[in-house]
C-alpha positions in Angstrom: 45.8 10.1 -32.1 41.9 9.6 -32.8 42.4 6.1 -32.6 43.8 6.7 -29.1 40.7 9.7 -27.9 38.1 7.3 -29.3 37.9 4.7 -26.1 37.1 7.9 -23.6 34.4 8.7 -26.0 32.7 5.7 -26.5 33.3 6.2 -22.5 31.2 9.0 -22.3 28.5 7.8 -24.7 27.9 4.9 -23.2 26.8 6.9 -19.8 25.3 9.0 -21.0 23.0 6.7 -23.2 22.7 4.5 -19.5 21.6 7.6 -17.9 18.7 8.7 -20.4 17.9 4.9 -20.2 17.5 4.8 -16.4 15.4 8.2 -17.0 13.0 6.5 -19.6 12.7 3.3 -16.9 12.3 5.7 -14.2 9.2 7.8 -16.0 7.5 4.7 -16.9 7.5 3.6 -13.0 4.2 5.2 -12.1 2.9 4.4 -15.7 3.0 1.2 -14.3 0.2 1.7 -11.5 -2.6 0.2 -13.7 -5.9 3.0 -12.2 -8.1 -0.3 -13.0 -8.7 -4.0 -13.6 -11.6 -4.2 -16.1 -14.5 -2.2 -14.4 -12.9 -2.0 -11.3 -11.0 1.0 -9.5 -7.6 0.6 -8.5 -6.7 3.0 -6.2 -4.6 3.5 -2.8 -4.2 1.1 -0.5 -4.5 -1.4 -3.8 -2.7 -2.0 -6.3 -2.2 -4.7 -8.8 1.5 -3.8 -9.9 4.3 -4.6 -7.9 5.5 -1.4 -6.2 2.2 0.3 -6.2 -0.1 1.2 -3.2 0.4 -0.2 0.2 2.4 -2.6 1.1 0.5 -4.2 3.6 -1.6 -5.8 0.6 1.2 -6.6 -1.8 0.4 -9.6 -4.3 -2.9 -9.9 -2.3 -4.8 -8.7 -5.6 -4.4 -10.1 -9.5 -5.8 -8.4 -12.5 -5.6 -11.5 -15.0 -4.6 -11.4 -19.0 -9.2 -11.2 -19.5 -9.2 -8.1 -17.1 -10.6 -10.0 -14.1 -9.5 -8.8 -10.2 -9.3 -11.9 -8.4 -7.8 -11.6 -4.7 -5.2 -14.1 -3.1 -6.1 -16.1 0.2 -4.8 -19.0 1.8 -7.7 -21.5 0.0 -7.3 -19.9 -3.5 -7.8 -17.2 -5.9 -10.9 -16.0 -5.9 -13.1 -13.1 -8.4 -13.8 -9.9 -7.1 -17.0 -8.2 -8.2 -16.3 -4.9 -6.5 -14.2 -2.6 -4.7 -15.5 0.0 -2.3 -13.1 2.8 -1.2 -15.8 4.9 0.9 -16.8 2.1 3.0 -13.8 -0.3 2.4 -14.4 -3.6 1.4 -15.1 -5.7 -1.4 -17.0 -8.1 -3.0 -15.6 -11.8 -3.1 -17.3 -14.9 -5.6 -16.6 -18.2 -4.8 -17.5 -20.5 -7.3 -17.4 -23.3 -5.1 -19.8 -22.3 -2.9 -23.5 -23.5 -3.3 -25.9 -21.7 -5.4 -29.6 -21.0 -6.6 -28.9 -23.7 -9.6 -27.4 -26.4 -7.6 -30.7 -27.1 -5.6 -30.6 -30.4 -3.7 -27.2 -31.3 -5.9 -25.0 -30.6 -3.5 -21.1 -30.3 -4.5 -18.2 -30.9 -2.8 -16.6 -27.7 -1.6 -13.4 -25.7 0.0 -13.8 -23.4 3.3 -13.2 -19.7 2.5 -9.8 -18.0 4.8 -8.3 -15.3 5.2 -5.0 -14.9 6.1 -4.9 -13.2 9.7 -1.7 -11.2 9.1 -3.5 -9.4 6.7 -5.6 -6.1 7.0 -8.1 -8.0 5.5 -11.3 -9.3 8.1 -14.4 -11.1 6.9 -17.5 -8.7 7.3 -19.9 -9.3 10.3 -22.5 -8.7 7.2 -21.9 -11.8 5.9 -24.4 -14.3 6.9 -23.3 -18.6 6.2 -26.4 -21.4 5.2 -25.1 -24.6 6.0 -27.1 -27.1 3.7 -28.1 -31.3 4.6 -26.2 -31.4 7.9 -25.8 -34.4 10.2 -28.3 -33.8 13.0 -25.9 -36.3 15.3 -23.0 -34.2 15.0 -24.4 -30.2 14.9 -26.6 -28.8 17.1 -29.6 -27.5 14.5 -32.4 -26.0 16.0 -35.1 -22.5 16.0 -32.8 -19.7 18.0 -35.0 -18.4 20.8 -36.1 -14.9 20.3 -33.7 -13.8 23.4 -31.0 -14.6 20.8 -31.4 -11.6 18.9 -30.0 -9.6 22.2 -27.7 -11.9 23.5 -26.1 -14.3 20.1 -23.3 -15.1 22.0 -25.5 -17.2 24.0 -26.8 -18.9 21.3 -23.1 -19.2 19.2 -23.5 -23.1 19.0 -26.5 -23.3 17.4 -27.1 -23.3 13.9 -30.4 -21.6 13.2 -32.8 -23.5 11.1 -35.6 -20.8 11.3 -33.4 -18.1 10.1 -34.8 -15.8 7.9 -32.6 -16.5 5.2 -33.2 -20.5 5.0 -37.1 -19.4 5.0 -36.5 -16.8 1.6 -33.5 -17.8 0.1 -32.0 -15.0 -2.0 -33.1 -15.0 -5.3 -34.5 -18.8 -5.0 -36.7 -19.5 -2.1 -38.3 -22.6 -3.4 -34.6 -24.3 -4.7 -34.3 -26.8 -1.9 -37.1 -29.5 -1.7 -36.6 -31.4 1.5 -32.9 -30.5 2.3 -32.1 -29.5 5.9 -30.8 -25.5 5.8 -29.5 -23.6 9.0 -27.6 -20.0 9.5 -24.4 -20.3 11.6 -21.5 -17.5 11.5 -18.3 -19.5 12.2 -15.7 -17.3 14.4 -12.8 -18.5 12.3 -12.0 -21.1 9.7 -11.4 -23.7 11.9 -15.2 -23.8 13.0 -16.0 -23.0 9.2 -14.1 -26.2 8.4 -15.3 -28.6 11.7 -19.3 -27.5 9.9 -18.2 -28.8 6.5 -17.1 -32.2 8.2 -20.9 -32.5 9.0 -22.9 -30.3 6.4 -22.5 -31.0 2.7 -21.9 -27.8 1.5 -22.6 -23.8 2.4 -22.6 -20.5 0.8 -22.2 -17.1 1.8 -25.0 -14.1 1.7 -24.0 -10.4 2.5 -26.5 -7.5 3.0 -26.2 -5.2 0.4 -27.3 -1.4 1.2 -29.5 0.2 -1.7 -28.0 3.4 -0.8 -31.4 5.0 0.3 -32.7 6.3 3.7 -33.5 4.6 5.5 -30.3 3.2 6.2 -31.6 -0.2 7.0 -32.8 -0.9 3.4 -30.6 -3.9 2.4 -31.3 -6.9 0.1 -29.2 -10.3 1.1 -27.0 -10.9 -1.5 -24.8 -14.5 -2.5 -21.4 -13.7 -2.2 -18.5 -12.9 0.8 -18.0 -9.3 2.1 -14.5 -8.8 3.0 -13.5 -5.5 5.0 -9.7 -4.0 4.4 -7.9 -1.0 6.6 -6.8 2.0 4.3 -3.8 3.2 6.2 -3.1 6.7 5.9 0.1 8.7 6.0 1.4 12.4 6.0 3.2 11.3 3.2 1.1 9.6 1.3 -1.2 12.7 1.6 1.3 15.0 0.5 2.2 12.8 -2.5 -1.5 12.7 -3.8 -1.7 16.1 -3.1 -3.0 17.8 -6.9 -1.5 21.2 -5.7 2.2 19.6 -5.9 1.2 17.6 -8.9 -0.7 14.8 -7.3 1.1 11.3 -7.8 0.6 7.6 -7.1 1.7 6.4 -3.3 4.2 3.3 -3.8 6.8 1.9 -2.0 10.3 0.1 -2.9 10.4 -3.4 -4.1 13.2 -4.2 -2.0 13.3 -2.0 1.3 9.4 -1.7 0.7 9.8 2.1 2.2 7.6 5.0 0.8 8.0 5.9 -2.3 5.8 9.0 -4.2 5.4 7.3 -8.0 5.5 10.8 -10.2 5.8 11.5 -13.8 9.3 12.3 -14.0 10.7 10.0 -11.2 10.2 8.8 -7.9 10.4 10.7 -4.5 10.2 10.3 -0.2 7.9 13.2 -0.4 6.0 14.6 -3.5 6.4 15.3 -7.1 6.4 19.1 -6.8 10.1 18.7 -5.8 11.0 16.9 -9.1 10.0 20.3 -11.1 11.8 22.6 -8.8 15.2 20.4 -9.3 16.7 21.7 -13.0 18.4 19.2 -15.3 18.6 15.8 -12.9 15.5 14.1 -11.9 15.8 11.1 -9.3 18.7 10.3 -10.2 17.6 10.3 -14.0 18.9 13.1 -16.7 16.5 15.4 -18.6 16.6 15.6 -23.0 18.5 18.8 -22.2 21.0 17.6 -20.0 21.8 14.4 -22.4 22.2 17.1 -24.8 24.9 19.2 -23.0 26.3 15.9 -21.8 26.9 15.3 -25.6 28.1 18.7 -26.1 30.6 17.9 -23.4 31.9 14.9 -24.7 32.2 16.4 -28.3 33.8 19.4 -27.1 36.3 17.7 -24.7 37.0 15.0 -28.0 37.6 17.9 -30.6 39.8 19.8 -27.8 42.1 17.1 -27.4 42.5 16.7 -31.3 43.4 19.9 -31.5 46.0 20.1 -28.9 47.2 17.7 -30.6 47.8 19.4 -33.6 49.5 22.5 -31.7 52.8 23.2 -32.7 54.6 23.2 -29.4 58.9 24.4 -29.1 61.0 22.6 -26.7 57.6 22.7 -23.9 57.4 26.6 -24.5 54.2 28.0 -25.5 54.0 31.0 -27.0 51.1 33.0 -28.0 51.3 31.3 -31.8 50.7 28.2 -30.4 48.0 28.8 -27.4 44.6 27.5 -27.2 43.6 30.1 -25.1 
């Protein structure tokens, strides 16, 4: 008769060992939400594992097997040297782009984009040196001073007495005889019409020295790229340290809100995982896979014995009773 009880058993085993499994997948879920890449903070909207922070800027950043944050764009992958969270943005190298050791060698390059569906927007602190360009084919010439308070008269000019092509950051003697003029470009199509004609560019932000007052910047090589943190009740409620604080997320698949917490995930904070006994998102506690084995045991060793039980033409009598 064993023989026979043994299947439901294994039965029973076998989900219960599935459902401390799913638990143990479950709690490692917002384990998974690396805090950082190298130096760098991740934190909400970011993230750099599928699942965590926003959406909107899923597989838009990479944290690669060295620790480096890189960021996804339409014209590559490029490193990020830092993330701001108080005033969103961050900091963007592009190797491509020219630099203080390149001088007059100028290499061919790639435009920088962004995709436009994105929260992402290029800074209006960046400023772009266009280097050797064809004086046929772009308009090059000293801005006016009127430009300062009306530039988007002055938009199809590239500025050759900018103050940045006068004191090049970090090397204002590197070009010796090479043509150098500032232009912002609206979009990447203009960025890319100014490479037909230029041999190369680069990109200088201002960087603020965090000192009053607030105009005290240095110019900087690199790209400054802004980014929207978009807030929610319930993402507010899930980081919330008074109902044990967890990680926003959202669902792989439906991408819908999800609260990453220790024991689980929720729709609205942790706090409700530790006032919810035994089952936790859908995942089983130690103690209930205990009692779930003291089930199955109990119900296995009952029907043995019934088996056993002496039983007279389908009458019980109080001899013979289990209870």
């Amino acid at each position: 008769m064993a023989s026979i009880l043994l299947p439901y058993f294994i039965s029973i085993l076998f989900i219960v060992l599935q459902l401390y499994l799913l638990r143990l997948t479950q709690a490692k879920t917002s384990q998974l939400c690396r805090k950082s890449c190298g130096e760098i903070p991740i934190n909400y909207p970011f993230g750099v594992d599928d699942g965590c922070g926003s959406p909107y800027y899923r597989h838009i950043l990479v944290c690669s097997d060295s620790g480096q944050l890189e960021v996804r764009t339409p014209s590559g992958k490029y490193p990020v040297r830092n993330v701001s969270y108080s005033d969103p943005h961050i900091l963007v190298t592009d190797p491509f782009m020219w630099n203080c050791r390149d001088g007059n060698e100028f290499r061919s390059t790639r435009p920088f984009s962004l995709d436009t569906s994105t929260r992402f927007r290029l800074s209006p602190q960046n400023d772009y040196l266009f280097f050797n360009c064809s004086e046929n084919d772009v308009i090059m010439e000293s801005r006016p001073v009127f430009c300062q308070r009306f530039p988007e008269q002055c938009d199809s000019t590239c500025d050759t007495a900018s103050y940045l092509c006068r004191n090049l950051p970090q090397c204002a003697s590197a070009l010796h005889g090479s043509s150098c003029c500032s232009y912002y470009p609206k979009g990447s199509e203009s960025l890319r019409m100014m490479l037909k004609y230029c041999s190369t560019y680069t990109s200088v932000y201002w960087s603020n020295l965090g000192v009053t007052p607030a105009y005290s910047q240095v110019p900087e090589y690199g790209i400054r790229v802004d980014f929207e943190i978009p807030v929610t009740t319930r993402c507010l409620q899930c980081q919330d340290n008074a109902k044990r604080g967890g990680v926003c997320g959202f669902d792989t698949e439906t991408q819908d809100f999800l609260c990453l917490c220790e024991k689980g995930n929720t729709t609205t904070h942790c706090e409700d995982h530790h006032n919810r006994p035994g089952v936790v998102a859908g995942a089983v506690t130690a103690v209930s896979v205990a009692g779930a084995l003291g089930i199955g045991a109990g119900l296995w060793y009952l029907r043995k014995l019934r088996t056993k039980a002496p039983v007279t033409h389908g009458v019980q009598s109080n001899e013979n009773r289990l209870f």
